[in-house]
Structures are given as structure tokens and as C-alpha cells.
VEXFI-40763 format. One record per residue (C-alpha): x, y, z; residue number from 1; residue in three letters. Coordinates in steps of 0.1 Angstrom, whole numbers. Example, Ala and Ser with C-alpha at 12.3 -4.5 7.8 and 13.67 -1.06 7.14 Angstrom:
! VEXFI-40763
<node><xx>123</xx><yy>-45</yy><zz>78</zz><i>1</i><aa>ALA</aa></node>
<node><xx>137</xx><yy>-11</yy><zz>71</zz><i>2</i><aa>SER</aa></node>
//
This chain:
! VEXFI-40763
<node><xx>-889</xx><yy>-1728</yy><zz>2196</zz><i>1</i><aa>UNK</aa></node>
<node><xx>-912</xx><yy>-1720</yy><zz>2166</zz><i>2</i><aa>UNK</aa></node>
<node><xx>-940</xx><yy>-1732</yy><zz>2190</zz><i>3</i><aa>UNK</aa></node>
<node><xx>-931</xx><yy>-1702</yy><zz>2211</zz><i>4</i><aa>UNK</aa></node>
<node><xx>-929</xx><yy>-1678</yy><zz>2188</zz><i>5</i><aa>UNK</aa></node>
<node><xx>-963</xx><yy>-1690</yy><zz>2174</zz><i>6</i><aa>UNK</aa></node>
<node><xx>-980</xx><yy>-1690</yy><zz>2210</zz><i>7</i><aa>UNK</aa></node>
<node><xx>-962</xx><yy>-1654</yy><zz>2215</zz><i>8</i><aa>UNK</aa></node>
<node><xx>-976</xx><yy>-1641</yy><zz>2182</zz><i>9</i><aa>UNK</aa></node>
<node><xx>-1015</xx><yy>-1649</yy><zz>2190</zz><i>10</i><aa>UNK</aa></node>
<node><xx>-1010</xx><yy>-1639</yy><zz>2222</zz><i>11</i><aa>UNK</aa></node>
<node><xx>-999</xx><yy>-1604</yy><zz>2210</zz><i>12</i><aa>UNK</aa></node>
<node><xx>-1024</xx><yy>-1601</yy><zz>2186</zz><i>13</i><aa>UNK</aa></node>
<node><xx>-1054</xx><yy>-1612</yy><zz>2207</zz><i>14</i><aa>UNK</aa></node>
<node><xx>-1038</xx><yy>-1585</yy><zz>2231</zz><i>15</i><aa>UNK</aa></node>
<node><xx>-1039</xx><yy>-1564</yy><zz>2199</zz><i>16</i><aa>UNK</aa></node>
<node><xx>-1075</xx><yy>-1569</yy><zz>2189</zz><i>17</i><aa>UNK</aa></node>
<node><xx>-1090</xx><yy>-1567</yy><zz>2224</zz><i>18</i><aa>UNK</aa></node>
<node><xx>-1081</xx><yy>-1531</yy><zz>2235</zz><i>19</i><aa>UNK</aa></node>
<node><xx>-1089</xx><yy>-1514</yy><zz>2202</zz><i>20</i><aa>UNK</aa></node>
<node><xx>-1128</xx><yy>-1508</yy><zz>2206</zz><i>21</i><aa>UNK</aa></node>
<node><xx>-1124</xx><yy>-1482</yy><zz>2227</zz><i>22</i><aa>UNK</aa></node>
<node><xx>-1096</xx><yy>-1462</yy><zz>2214</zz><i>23</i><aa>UNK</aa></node>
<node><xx>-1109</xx><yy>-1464</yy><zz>2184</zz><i>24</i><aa>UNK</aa></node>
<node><xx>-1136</xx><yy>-1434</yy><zz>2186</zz><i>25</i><aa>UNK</aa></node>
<node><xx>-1106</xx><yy>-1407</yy><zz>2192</zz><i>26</i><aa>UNK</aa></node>
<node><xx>-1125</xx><yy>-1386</yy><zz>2167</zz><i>27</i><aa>UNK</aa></node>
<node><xx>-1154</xx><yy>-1380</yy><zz>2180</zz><i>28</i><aa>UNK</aa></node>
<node><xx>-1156</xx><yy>-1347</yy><zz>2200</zz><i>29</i><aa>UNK</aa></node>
<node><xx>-1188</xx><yy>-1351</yy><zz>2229</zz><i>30</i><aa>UNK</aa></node>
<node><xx>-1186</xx><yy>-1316</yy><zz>2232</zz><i>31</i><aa>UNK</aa></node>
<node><xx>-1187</xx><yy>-1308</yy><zz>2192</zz><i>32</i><aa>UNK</aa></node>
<node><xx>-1222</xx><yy>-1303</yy><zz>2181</zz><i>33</i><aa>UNK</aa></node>
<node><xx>-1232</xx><yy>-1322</yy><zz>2154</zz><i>34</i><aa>UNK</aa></node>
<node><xx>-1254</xx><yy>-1296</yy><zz>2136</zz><i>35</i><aa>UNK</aa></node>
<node><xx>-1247</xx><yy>-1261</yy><zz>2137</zz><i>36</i><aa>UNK</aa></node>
<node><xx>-1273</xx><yy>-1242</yy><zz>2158</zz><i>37</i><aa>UNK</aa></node>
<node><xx>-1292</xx><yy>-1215</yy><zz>2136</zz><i>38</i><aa>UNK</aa></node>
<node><xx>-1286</xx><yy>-1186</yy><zz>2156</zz><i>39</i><aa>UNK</aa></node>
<node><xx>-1248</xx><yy>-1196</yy><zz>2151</zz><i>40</i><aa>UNK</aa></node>
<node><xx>-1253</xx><yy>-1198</yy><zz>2114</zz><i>41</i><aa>UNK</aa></node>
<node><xx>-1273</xx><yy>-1171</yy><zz>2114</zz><i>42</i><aa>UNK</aa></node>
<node><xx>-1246</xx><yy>-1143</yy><zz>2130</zz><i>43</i><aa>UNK</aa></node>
<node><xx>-1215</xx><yy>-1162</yy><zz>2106</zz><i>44</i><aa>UNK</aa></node>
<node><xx>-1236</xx><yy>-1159</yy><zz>2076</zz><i>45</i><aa>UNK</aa></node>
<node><xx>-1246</xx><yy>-1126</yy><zz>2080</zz><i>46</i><aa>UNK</aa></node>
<node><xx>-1207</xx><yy>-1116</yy><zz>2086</zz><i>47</i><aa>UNK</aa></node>
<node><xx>-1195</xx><yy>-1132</yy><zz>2062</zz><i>48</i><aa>UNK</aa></node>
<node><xx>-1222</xx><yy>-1121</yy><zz>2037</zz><i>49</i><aa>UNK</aa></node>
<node><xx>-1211</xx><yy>-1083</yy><zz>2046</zz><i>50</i><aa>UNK</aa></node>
<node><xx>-1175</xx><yy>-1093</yy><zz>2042</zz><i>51</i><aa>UNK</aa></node>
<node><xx>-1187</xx><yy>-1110</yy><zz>2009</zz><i>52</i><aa>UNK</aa></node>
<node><xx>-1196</xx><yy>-1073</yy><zz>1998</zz><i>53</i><aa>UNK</aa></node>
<node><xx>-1171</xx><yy>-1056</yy><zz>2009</zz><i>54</i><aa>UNK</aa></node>
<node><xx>-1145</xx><yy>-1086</yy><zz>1991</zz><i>55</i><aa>UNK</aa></node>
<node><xx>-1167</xx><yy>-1082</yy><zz>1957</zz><i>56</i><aa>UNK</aa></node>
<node><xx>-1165</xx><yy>-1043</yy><zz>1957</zz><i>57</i><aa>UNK</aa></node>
<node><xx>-1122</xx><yy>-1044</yy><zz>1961</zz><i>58</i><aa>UNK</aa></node>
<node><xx>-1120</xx><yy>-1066</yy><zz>1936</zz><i>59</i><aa>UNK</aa></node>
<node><xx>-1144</xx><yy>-1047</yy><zz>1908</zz><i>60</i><aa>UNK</aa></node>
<node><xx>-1126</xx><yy>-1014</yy><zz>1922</zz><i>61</i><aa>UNK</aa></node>
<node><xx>-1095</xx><yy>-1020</yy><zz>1907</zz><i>62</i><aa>UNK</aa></node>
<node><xx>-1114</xx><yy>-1032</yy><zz>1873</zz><i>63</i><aa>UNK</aa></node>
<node><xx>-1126</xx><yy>-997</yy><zz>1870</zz><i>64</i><aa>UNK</aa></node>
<node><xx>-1098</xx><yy>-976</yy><zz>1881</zz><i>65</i><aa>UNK</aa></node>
<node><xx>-1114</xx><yy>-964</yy><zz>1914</zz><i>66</i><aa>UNK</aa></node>
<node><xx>-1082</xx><yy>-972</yy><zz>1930</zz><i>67</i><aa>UNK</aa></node>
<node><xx>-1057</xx><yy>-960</yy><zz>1906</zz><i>68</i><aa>UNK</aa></node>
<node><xx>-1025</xx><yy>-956</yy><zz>1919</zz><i>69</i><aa>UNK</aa></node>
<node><xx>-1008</xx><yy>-919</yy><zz>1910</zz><i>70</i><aa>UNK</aa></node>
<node><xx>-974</xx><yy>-933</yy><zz>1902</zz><i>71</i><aa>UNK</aa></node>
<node><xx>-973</xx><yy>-947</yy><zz>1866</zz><i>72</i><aa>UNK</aa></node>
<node><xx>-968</xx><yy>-986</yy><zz>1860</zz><i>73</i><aa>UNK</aa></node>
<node><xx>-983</xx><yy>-987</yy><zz>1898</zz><i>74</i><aa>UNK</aa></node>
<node><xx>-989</xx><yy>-1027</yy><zz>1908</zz><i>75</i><aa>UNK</aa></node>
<node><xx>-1026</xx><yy>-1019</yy><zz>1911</zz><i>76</i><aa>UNK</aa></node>
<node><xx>-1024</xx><yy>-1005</yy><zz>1872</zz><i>77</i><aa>UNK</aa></node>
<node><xx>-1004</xx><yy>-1026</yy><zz>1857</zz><i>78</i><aa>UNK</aa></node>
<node><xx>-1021</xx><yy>-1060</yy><zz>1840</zz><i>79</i><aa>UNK</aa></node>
<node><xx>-1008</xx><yy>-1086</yy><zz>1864</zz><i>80</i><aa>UNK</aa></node>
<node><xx>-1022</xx><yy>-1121</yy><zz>1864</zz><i>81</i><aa>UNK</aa></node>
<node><xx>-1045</xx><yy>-1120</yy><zz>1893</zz><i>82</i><aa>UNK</aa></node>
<node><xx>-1064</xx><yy>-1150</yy><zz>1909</zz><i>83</i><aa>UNK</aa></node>
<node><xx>-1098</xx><yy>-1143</yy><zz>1923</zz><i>84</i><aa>UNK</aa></node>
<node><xx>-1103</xx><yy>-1180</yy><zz>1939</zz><i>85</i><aa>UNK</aa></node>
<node><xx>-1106</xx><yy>-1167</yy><zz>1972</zz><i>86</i><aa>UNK</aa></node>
<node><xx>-1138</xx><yy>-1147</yy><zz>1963</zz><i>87</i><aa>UNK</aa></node>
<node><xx>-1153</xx><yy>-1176</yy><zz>1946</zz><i>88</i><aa>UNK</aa></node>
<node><xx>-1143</xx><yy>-1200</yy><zz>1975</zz><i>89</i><aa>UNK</aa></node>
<node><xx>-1160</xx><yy>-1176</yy><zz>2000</zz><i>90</i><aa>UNK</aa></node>
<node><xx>-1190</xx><yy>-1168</yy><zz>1985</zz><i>91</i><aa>UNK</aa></node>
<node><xx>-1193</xx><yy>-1203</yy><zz>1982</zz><i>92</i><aa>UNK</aa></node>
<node><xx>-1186</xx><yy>-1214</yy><zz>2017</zz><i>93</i><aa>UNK</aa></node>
<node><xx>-1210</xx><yy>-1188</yy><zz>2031</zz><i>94</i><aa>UNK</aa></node>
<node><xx>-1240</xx><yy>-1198</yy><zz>2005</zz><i>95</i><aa>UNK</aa></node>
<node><xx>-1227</xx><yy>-1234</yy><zz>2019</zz><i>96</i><aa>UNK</aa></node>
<node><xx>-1234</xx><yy>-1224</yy><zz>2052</zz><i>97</i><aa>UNK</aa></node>
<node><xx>-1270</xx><yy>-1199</yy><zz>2041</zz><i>98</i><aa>UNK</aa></node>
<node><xx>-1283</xx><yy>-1235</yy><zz>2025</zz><i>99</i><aa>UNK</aa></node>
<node><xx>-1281</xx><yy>-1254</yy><zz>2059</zz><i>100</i><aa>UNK</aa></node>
<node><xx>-1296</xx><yy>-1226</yy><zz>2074</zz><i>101</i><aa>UNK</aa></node>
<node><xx>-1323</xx><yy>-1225</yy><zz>2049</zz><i>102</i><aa>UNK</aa></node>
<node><xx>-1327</xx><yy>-1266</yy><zz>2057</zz><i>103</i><aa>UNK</aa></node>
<node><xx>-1330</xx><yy>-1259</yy><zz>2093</zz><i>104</i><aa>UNK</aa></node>
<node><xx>-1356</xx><yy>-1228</yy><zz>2093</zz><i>105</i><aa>UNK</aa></node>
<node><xx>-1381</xx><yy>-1245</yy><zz>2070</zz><i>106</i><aa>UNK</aa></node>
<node><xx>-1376</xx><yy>-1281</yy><zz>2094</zz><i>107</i><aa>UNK</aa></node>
<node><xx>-1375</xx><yy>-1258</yy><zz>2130</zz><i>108</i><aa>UNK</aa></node>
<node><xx>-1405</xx><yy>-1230</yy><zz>2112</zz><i>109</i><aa>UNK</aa></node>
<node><xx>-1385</xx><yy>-1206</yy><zz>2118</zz><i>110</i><aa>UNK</aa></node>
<node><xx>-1397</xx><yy>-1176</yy><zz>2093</zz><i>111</i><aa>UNK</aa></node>
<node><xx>-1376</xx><yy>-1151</yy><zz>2105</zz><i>112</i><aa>UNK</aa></node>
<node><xx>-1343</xx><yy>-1171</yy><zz>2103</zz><i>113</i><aa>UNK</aa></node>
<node><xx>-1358</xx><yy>-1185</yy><zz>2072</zz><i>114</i><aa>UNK</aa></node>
<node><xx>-1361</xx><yy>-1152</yy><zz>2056</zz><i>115</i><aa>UNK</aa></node>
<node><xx>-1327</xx><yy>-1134</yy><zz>2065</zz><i>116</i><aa>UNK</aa></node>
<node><xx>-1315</xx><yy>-1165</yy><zz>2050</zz><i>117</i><aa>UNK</aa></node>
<node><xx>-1332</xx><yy>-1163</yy><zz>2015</zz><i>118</i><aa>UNK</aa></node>
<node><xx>-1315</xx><yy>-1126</yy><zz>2018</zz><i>119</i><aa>UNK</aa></node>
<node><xx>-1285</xx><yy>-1133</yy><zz>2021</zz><i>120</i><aa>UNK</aa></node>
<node><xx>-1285</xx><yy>-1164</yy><zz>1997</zz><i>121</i><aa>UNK</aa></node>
<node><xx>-1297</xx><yy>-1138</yy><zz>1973</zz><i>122</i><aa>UNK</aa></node>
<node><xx>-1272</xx><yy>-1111</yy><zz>1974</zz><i>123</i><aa>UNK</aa></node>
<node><xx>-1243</xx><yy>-1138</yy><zz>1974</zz><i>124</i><aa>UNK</aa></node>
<node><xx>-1259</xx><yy>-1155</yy><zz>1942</zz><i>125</i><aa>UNK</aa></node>
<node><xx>-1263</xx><yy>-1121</yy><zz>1927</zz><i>126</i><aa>UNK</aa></node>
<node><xx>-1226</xx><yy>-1117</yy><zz>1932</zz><i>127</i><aa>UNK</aa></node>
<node><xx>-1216</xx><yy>-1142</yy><zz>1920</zz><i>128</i><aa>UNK</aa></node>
<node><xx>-1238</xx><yy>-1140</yy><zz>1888</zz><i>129</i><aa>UNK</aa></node>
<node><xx>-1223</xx><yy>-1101</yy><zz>1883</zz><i>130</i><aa>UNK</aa></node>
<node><xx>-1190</xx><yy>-1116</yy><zz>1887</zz><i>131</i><aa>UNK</aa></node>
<node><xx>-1190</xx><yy>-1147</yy><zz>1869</zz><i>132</i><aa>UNK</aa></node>
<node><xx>-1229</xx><yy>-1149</yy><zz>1849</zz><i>133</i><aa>UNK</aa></node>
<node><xx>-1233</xx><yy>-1186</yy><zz>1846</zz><i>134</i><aa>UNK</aa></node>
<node><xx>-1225</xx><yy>-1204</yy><zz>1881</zz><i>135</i><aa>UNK</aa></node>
<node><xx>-1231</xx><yy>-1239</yy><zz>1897</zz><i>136</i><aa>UNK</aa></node>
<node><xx>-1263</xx><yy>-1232</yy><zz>1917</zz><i>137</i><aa>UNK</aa></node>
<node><xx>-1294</xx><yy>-1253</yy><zz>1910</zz><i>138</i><aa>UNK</aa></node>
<node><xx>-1275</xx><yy>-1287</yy><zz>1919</zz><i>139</i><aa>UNK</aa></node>
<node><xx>-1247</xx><yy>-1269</yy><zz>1937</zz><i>140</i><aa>UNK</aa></node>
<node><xx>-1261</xx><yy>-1282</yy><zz>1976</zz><i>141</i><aa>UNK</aa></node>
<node><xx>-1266</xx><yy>-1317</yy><zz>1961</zz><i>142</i><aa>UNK</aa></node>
<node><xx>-1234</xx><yy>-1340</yy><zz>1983</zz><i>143</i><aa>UNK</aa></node>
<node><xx>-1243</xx><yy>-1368</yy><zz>1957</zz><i>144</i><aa>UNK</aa></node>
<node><xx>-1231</xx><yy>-1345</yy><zz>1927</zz><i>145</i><aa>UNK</aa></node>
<node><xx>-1197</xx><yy>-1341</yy><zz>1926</zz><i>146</i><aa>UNK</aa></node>
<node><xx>-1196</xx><yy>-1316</yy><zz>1892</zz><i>147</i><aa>UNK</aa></node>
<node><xx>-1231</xx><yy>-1297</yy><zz>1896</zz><i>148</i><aa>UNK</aa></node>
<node><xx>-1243</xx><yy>-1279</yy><zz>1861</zz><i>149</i><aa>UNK</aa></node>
<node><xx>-1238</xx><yy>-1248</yy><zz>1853</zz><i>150</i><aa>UNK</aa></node>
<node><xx>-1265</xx><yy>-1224</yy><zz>1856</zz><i>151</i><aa>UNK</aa></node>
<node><xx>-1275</xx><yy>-1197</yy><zz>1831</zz><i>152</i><aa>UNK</aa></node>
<node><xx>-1274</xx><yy>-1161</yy><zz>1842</zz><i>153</i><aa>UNK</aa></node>
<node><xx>-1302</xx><yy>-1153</yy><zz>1835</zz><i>154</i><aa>UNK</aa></node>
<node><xx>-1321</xx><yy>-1185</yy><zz>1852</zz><i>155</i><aa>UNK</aa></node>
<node><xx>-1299</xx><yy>-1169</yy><zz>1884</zz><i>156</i><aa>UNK</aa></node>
<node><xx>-1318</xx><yy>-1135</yy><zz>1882</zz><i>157</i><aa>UNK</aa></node>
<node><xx>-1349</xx><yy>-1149</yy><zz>1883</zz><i>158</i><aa>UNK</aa></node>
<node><xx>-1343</xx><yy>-1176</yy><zz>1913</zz><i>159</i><aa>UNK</aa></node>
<node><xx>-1325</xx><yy>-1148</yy><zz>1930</zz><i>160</i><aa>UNK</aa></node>
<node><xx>-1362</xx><yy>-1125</yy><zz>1927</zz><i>161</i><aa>UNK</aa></node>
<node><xx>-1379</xx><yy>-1158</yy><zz>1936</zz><i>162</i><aa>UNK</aa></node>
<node><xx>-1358</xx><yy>-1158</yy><zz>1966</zz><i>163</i><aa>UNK</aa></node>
<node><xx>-1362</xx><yy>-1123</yy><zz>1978</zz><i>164</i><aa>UNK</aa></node>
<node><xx>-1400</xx><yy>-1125</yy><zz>1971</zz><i>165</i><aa>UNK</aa></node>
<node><xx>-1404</xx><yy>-1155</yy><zz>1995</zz><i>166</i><aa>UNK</aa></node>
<node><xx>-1381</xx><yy>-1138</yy><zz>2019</zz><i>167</i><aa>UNK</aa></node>
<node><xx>-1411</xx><yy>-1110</yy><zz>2023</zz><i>168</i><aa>UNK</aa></node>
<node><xx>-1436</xx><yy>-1133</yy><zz>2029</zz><i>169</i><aa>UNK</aa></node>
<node><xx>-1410</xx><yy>-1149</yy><zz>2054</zz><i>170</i><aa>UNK</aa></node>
<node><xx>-1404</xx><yy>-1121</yy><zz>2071</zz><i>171</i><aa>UNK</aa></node>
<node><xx>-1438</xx><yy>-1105</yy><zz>2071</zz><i>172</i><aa>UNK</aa></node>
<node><xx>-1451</xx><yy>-1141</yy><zz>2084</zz><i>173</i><aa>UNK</aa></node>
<node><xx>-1426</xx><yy>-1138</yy><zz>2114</zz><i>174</i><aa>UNK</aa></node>
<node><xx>-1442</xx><yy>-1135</yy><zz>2148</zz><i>175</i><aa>UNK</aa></node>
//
């Protein structure tokens, strides 16, 4: 009997073992590309750099009473604990998304995409230095650093005029 139960357990196990190569690649999609194509990245980024804007201006609006409400102790007047993650978890995703961009222009030579991109990764960092001054940036893009450096505001102003300056030539370059 317990040579049975031995014979039925390798038996089930080789059965195991022998079908699982195949099922095993479930997660890969044939029809998911791998890397984003720039065009792609090029119409998300630039949405989501506008929406970026318009985000960043309703948040500072209420910081300076452009939307005060009429009716005293109004929610918009009143000093509530407010979170601003979600700005700093967008801007972030977007410059995410400008830096592969950026990666892929200067690798495919594509100026033009190359200097939209530079743009945009300009007016988001400058955002996000008005909003916050000292940022993660410089090592930011880096997957092997899990807690990039903070860097200084005013470091941020000058890459951020570095950036726009080699988005001219970029862009002038462009055939």
C-alpha cells in the first residue's frame, strides 16, 4: 500500500513538473509593446504636462484667495489639512514618462521629439521647484537609487535654463 501511494505521488508530480513550461509565461502580453513608441509619449506627455498646469494653478489659487468663497468659514477658506500628493505624484509620473522620451530621441535622433521633450521636462521641474524648492531630480531617473538626493532650488533653475537652451538648438536643428 505505501508502495502505491509512493508510485502515485511521483507520478503526480512528474505530471506536475511536465506541463508547467508553457503555462508559465501567462504574463507576457504579445500584443503589449515593450517600449512605449515616442509619438505615444510624446501626445501623453504633452497632456499631461498641460493638465500638470492647470493642477498646479488650482492648487496655488486657493493659497492666494483667488477663489474665495463669499460665505464666511467657506471649506475653500477655512485652514483644513489638505494633502497635495496627487500633484507631486503627477508631476512626477509625467517627468517619468518626459525622461524615456528624452532616452529615446537622443538614441532614435530625433531633435524635434527631443526638444518638446526638454520643454516640457522644464516647465514640470519648474513646478515643482515653485511648489516645493528643493526636489529629487539629478538622481531621480536613476532605477538603481531607491532614495535619490535632494536637489537645491536653485541648482533646479539653472538645469531647468540648461534645458530650455538645448531645447532651441533641438528644435532649430529639426528638419
Amino acid at each position: 500500500m505505501k508502495s502505491i501511494h509512493t508510485i502515485l505521488y511521483i507520478v503526480t508530480l512528474a505530471f506536475l513538473f511536465s506541463g508547467c513550461k508553457k503555462e508559465l509565461d501567462i504574463n507576457d502580453n504579445p500584443n503589449q509593446a515593450v517600449v512605449p513608441p515616442m509619438n505615444g509619449l510624446l501626445a501623453s506627455t504633452t497632456y499631461f504636462t498641460a493638465y500638470n498646469v492647470y493642477r498646479v494653478g488650482n492648487t496655488t489659487s486657493y493659497f492666494v484667495q483667488y477663489l474665495a468663497s463669499p460665505n464666511a468659514n467657506g471649506a475653500s477658506d477655512t485652514y483644513e489639512a489638505t494633502s497635495y500628493t496627487t500633484t507631486w505624484q503627477k508631476l512626477y509620473d509625467n517627468m517619468t514618462d518626459i525622461h524615456d522620451l528624452i532616452e529615446q530621441a537622443r538614441a532614435a535622433g530625433a531633435t524635434q521629439h527631443l526638444g518638446a521633450a526638454e520643454v516640457m521636462m522644464a516647465i514640470n521641474l519648474e513646478m515643482l521647484n515653485d511648489l516645493w524648492n528643493s526636489v529629487p531630480y539629478t538622481q531621480a531617473f536613476n532605477t538603481s537609487i531607491l532614495q535619490p538626493g535632494y536637489t537645491p532650488g536653485d541648482s533646479i533653475l539653472q538645469q531647468c535654463i540648461g534645458l530650455l537652451n538645448d531645447a532651441v538648438v533641438q528644435l532649430n536643428d529639426a528638419s
